[in-house]
FIGU-648265 format. One line per field, with one value per residue (C-alpha): residue number from 1; residue in three letters; x, y, z. Coordinates in pm, whole numbers, always signed. Layout:
BEGIN
seq <- (NUM; ...)
type <- (ALA; ...)
east <- (X; ...)
north <- (Y; ...)
up <- (Z; ...)
// end
This chain:
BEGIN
seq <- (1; 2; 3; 4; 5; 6; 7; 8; 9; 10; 11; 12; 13; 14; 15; 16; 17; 18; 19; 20; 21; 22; 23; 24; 25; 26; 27; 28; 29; 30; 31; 32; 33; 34; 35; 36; 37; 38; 39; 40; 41; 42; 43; 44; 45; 46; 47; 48; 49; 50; 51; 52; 53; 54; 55; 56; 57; 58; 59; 60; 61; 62; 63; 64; 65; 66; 67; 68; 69; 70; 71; 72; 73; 74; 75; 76; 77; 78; 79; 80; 81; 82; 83; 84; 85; 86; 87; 88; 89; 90; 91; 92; 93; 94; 95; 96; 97; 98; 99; 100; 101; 102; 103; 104; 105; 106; 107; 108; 109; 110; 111; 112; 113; 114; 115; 116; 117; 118; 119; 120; 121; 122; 123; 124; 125; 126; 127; 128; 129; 130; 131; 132; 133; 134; 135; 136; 137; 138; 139; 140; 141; 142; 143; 144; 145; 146; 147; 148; 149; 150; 151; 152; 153; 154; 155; 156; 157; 158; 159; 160; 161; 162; 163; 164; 165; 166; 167; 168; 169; 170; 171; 172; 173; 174; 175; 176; 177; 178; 179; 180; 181; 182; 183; 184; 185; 186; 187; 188; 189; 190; 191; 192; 193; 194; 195; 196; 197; 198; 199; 200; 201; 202; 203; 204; 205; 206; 207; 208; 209; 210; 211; 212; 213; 214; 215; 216; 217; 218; 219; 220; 221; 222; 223; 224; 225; 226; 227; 228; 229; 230; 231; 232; 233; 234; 235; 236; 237; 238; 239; 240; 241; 242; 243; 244; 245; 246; 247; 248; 249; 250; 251; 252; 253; 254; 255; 256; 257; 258; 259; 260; 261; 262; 263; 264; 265; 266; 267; 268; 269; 270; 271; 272; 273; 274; 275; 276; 277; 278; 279; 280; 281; 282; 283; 284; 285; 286; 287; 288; 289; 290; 291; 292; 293; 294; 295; 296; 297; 298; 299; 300; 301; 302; 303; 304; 305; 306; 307; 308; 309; 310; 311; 312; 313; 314; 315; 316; 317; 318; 319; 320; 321; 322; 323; 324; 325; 326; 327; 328; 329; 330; 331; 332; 333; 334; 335; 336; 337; 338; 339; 340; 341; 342; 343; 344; 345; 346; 347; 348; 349; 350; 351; 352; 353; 354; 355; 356; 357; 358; 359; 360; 361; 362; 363; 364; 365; 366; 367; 368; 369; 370; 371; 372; 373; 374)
type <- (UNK; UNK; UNK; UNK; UNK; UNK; UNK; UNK; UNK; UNK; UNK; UNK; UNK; UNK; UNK; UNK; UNK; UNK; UNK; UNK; UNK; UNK; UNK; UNK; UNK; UNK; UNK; UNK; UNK; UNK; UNK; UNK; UNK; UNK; UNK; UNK; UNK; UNK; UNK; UNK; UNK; UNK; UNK; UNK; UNK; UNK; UNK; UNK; UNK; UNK; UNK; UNK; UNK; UNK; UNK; UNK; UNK; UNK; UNK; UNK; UNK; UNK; UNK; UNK; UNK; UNK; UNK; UNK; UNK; UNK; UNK; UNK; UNK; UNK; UNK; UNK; UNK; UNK; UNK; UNK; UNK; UNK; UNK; UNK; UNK; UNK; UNK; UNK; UNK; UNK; UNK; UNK; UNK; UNK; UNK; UNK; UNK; UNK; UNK; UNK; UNK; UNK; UNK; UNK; UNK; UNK; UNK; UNK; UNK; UNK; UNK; UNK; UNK; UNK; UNK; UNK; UNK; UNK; UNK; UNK; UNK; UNK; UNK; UNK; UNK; UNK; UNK; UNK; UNK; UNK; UNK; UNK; UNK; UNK; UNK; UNK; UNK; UNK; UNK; UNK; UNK; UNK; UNK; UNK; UNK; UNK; UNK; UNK; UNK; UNK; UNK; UNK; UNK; UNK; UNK; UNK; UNK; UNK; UNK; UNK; UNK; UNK; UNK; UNK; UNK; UNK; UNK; UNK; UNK; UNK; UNK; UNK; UNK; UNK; UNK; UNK; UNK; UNK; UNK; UNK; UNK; UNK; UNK; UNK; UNK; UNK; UNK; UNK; UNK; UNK; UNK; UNK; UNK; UNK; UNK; UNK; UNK; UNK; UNK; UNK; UNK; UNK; UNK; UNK; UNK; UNK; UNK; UNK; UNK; UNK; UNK; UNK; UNK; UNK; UNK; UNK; UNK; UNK; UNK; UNK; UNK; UNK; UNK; UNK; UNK; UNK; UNK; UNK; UNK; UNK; UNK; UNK; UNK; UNK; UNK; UNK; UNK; UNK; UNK; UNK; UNK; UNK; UNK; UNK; UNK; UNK; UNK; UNK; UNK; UNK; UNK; UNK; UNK; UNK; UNK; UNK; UNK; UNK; UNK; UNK; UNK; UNK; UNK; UNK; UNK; UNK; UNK; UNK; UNK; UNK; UNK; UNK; UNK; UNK; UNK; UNK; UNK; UNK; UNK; UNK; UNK; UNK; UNK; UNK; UNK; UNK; UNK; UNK; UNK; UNK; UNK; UNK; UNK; UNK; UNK; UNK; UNK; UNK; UNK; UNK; UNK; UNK; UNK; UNK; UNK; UNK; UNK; UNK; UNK; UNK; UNK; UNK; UNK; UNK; UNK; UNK; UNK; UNK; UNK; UNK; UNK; UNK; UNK; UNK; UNK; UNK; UNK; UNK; UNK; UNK; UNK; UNK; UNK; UNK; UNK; UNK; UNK; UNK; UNK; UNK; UNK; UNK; UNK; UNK; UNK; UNK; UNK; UNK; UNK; UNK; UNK; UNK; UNK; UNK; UNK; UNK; UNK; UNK; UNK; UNK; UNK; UNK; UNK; UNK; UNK; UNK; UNK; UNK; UNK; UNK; UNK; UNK; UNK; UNK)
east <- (+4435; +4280; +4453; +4748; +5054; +5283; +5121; +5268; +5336; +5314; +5158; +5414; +5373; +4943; +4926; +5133; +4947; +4617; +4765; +4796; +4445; +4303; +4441; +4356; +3992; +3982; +4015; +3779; +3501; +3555; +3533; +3237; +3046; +3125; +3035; +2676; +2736; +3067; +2905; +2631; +2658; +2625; +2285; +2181; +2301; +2093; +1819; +1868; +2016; +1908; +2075; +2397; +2458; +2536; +2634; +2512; +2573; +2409; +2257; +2597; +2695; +2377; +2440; +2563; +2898; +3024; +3380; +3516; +3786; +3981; +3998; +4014; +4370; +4494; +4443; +4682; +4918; +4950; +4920; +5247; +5488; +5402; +5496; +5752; +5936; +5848; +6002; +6332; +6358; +6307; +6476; +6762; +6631; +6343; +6198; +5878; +5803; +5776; +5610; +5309; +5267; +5190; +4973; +4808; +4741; +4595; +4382; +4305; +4167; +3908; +3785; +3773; +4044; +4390; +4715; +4791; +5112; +5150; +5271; +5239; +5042; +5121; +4781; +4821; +4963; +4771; +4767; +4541; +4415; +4274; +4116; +3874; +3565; +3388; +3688; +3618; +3336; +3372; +3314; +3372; +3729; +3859; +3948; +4323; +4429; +4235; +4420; +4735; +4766; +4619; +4905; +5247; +5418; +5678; +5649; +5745; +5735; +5583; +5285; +5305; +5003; +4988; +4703; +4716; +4371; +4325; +4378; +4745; +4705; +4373; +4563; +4920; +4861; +4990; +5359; +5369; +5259; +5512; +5809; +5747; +5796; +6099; +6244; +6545; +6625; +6387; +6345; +6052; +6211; +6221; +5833; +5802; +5974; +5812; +5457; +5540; +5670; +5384; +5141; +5329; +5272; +4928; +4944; +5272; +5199; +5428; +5140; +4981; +5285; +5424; +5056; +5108; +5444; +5318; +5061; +5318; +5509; +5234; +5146; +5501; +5531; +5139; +5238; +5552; +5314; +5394; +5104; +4936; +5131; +5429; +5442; +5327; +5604; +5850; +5640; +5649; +6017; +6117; +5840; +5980; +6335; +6146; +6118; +5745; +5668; +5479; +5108; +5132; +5296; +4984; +4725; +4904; +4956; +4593; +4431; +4643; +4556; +4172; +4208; +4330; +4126; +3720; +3596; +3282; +3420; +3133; +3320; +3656; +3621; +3492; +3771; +4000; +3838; +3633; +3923; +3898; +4255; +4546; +4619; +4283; +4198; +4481; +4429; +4041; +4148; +4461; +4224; +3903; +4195; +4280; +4001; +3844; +3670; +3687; +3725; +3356; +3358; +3615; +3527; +3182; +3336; +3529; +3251; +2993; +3101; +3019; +3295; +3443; +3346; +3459; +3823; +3906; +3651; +3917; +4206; +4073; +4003; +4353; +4491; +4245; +4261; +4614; +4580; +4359; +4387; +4127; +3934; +3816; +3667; +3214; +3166; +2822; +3040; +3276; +3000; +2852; +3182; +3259; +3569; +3608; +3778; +3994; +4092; +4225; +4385; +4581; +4697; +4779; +4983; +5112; +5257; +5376; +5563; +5918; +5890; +5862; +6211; +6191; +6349; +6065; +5962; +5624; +5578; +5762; +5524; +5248; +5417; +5475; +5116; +4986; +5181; +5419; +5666; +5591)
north <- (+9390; +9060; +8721; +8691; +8829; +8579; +8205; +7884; +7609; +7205; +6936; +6930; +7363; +7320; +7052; +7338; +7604; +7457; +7364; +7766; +7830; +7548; +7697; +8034; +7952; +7709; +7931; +8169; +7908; +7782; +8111; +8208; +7860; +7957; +8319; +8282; +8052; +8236; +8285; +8062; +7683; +7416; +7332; +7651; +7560; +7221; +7387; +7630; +7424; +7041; +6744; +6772; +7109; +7392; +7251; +7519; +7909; +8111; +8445; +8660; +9028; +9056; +8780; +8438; +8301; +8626; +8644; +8783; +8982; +8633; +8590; +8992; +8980; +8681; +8841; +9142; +8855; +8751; +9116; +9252; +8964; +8968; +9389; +9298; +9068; +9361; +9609; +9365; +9373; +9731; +9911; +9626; +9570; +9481; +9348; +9095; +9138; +9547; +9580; +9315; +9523; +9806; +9559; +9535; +9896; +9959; +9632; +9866; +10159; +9937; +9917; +10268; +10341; +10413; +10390; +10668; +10730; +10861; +10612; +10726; +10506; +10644; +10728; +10767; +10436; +10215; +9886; +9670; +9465; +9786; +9927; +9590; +9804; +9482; +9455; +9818; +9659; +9575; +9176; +9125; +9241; +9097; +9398; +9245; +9288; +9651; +9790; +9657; +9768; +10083; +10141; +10027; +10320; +10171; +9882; +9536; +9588; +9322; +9420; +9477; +9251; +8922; +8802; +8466; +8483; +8281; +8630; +8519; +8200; +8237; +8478; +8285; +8027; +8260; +8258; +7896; +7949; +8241; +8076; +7763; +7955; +8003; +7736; +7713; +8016; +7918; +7646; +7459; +7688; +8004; +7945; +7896; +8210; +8403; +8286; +8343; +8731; +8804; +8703; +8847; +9195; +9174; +8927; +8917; +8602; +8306; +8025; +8323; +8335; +7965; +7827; +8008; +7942; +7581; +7625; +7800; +7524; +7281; +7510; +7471; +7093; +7055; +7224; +7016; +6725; +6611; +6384; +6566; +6344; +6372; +6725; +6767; +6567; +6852; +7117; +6940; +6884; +7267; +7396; +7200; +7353; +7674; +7872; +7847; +7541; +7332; +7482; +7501; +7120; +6982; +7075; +6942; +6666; +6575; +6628; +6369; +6159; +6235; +6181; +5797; +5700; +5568; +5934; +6078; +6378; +6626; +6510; +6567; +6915; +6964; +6881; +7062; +7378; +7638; +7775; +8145; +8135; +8001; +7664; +7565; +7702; +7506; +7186; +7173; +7240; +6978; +6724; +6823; +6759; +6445; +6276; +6447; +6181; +6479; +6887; +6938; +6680; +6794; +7167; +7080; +6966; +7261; +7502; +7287; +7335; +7640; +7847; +8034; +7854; +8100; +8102; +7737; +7660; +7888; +7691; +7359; +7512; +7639; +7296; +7102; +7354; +7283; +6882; +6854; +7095; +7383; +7118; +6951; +7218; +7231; +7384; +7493; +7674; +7863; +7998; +8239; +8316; +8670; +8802; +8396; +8614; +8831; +8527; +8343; +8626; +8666; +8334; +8304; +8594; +8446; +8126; +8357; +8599; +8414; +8449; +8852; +8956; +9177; +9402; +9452; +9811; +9767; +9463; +9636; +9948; +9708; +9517; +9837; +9975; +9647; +9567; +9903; +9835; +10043)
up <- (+8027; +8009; +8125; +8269; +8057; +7958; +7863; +7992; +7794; +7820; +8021; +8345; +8335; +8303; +8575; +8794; +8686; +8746; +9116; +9167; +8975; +9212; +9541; +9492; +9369; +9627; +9870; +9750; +9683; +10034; +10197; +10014; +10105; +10478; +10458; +10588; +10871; +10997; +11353; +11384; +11625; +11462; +11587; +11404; +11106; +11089; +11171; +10882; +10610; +10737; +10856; +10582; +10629; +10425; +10100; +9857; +9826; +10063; +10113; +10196; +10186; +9947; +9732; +9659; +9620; +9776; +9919; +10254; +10397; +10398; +10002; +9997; +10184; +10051; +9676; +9819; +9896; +9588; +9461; +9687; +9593; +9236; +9286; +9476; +9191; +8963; +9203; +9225; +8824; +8769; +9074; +9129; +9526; +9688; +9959; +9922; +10322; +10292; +9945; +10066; +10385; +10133; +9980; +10273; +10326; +9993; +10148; +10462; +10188; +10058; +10366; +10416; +10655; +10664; +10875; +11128; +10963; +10652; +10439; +10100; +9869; +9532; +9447; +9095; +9016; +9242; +9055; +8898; +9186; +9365; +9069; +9105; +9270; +9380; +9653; +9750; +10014; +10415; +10460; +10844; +10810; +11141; +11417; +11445; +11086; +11066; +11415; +11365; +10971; +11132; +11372; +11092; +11171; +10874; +10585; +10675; +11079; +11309; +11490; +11867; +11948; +12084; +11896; +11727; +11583; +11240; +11048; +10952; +10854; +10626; +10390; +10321; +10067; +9795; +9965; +9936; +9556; +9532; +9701; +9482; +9124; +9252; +9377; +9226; +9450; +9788; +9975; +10198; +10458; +10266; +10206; +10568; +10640; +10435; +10550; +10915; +10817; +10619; +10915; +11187; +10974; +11192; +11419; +11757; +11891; +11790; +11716; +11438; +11258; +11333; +11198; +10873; +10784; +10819; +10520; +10295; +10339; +10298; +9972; +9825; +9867; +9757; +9429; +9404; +9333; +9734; +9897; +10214; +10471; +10266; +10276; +10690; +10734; +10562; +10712; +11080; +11007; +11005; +11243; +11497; +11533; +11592; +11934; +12027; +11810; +12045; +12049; +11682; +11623; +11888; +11701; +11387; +11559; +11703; +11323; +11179; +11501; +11431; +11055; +11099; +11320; +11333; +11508; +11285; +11149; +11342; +11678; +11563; +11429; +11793; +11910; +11704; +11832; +11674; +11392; +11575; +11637; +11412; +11539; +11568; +11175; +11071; +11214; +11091; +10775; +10742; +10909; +10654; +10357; +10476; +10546; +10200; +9966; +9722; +9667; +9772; +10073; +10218; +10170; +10333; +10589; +10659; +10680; +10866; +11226; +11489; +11460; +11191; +10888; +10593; +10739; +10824; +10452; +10260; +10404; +10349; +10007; +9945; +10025; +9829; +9528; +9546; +9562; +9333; +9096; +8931; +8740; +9074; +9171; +9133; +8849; +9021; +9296; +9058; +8838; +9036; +9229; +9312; +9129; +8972; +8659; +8826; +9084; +8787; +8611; +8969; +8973; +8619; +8717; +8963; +8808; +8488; +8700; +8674; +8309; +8279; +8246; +7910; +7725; +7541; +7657; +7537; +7787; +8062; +8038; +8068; +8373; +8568; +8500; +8591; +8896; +8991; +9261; +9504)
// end
């Protein structure tokens, strides 16, 4: 099946659903532009790439423009609440937390593992996104998301952990896409709900799930044609009647500090930490979108730092992919792009989804096959 199933039509619908094309492929070019300097300081990656930095695809997972686990899980995102609207129009009830955990466990079979419980997977109707065999490859899946998706013992519970590394956050921006195709049903604070559920899935500790709620909800208002500032101020607004908020609000905080003010932007990504662990991740990549001249500047920015650069570069991507829409995005980045076609049918999918209800049983066989709700 090629494209995505239903076609939008007009101006206002292709500005949004470039917005959704733009985040997701934002993310994806961003993580792959980070890929190869993931774990080296930034000294070493001067010395390897010069005085600007990587700005160009690099050498990664044997080739170039090659994705990681982080566009790999937030591709099952999108996957599991697409399946879970499906489930909701088929089987009368669903629920979008439970059927993206299962998402997440056909994520954890690509990788060659699987849960110690025995979840069934329906084998026979696995979907269209795993069928993809380029996914079907280990990219420094990070050991948080693998033991904790190891250990569900049942779909949709929290994980017993207390990490709050940046494996939440990194994989989220489809919620805020998700939540916003429906908004005449959700709100800023469903989307924020909704992010912090899906990331608490892996990760216990507040600031991992508190971190990512924040970028749905930056997402949603992104999409709704909000400016940055605009829409921190709507995200800051809810995160801060939450229990826990504080760690996650500083760090929000101290990037919009750094972004108004004369600090080269080398010194305040030092500042803002290494991106290892949620807050940190999030507050390079809000600062690297503010401060952005541009898609590409501010995505350079976002990778260029010693820490990890594929996760904080696919959040600045989501965000700027989202700002900007799919048509600022290098055209020299998305051509050799891992998966660039099936990224785009996903988020095509993704917008359309509001518009399947059918009774054309042709179209519903297709749906189903396409996206069962299991």
């Amino acid at each position: 099946m090629g494209k995505s199933i239903v076609k939008s039509t007009g101006q206002k619908r292709n500005n949004a659903q470039g917005r959704f094309v733009g985040c997701l492929l934002g993310g994806a070019v961003g993580d792959a532009l980070g890929a190869p300097v993931e774990f080296m300081s930034k000294l070493e990656i001067l010395r390897r790439f010069g005085s600007n930095g990587i700005t160009q695809y690099a050498p990664a997972y044997g080739g170039l423009g090659t994705i990681t686990d982080d566009t790999q899980m937030s591709l099952f995102t999108a996957e599991g609440l697409i399946r879970g609207w499906v489930r909701g129009c088929f089987k009368g009830s669903t629920s979008y937390v439970s059927v993206t955990a299962h998402a997440y466990l056909r994520w954890l079979q690509t990788q060659g593992e699987h849960p110690v419980c025995d979840i069934g997977f329906a084998a026979d109707k696995p979907g269209w996104l795993f069928q993809q065999r380029q996914l079907h490859s280990r990219r420094g899946p990070g050991n948080t998301c693998l033991s904790a998706l190891r250990a569900m013992v049942s779909l949709g519970e929290a994980a017993s952990n207390d990490s709050k590394g940046c494996g939440g956050v990194m994989r989220v921006a489809p919620a805020g896409l998700f939540a916003w195709r429906l908004r005449q049903r959700e709100s800023p604070q469903d989307a924020f709900r909704l992010g912090t559920e899906l990331a608490a899935l892996t990760h216990g500790h507040p600031t991992g799930a508190l971190a990512s709620g924040v970028l749905a909800v930056l997402i949603f208002a992104l999409t709704d044609g909000a400016s940055l500032p605009e829409a921190l101020e709507i995200s800051k607004g809810i995160l801060r009647v939450k229990v826990s908020h504080e760690e996650t609000l500083r760090a929000i905080e101290m990037a919009e500090e750094l972004a108004g003010s004369n600090m080269s932007p080398e010194e305040a990504i030092d500042r803002l930490g290494q991106g290892w662990v949620a807050e940190e991740a999030l507050a390079i990549s809000i600062y690297c979108a503010l401060v952005a001249q541009n898609f590409k500047h501010g995505v350079i920015l976002a990778v260029n730092h010693g820490g990890d650069s594929d996760s904080t570069g696919a959040i600045a991507g989501n965000l700027l992919g989202t700002m900007y829409g799919v048509k600022a995005i290098p055209a020299e980045w998305l051509k050799p792009l891992e998966l660039r076609d099936v990224i785009i049918e996903l988020a095509e999918d993704l917008y359309a989804f509001k518009d399947w209800e059918s009774k054309n049983e042709t179209l519903n066989k297709q749906l189903w096959q396409k996206y069962p709700g299991f």
